[in-house]
N, C-alpha and C positions, 0 to 999 in steps of 0.2 A: 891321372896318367892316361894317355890316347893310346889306341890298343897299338899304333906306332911304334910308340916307343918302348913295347918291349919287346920290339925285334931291329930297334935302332943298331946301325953297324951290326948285323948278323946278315951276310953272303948266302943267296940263294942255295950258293954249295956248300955252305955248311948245312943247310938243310939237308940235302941230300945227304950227307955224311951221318948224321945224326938222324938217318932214316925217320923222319917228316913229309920229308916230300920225294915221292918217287926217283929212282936213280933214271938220268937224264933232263929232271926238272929243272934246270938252273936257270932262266929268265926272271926277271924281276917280275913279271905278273902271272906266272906259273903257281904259286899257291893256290890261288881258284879253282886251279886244274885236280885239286887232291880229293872233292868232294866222295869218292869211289875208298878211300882210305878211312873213314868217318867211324866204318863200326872196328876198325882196329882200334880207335880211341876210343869209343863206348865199351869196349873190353879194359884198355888199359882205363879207363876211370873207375868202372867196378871191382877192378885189381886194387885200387888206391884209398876206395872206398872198406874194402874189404880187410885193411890191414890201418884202416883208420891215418891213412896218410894224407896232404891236404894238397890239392891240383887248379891250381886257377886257368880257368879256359876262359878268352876273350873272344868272341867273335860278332862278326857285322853284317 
């Protein structure tokens, strides 16, 4: 699977909804722009880790 497709048909704004990517990010190449959000996932991974849940991160 390409890391594509698993944000195949997922709307910029639902990112934004799903507080992923900052509110006002809705442009299709605005992900890139999130790099400042990074240690909020290094917290939610050690959250995930910590209660033995399992989190697949793709990145490129």
């Amino acid at each position: 699977m390409s890391p594509g497709a698993l944000v195949d048909g997922v709307d910029p704004a639902e990112l934004v909804a799903a507080v992923a990517l900052p509110a006002g990010w809705t442009e299709e190449d605005a992900p890139h722009l999130a790099s400042g959000h990074y240690r909020a996932l290094a917290d939610f991974l050690r959250t995930a880790a910590r209660y033995r849940q399992a989190v697949l991160v793709w990145t490129e």
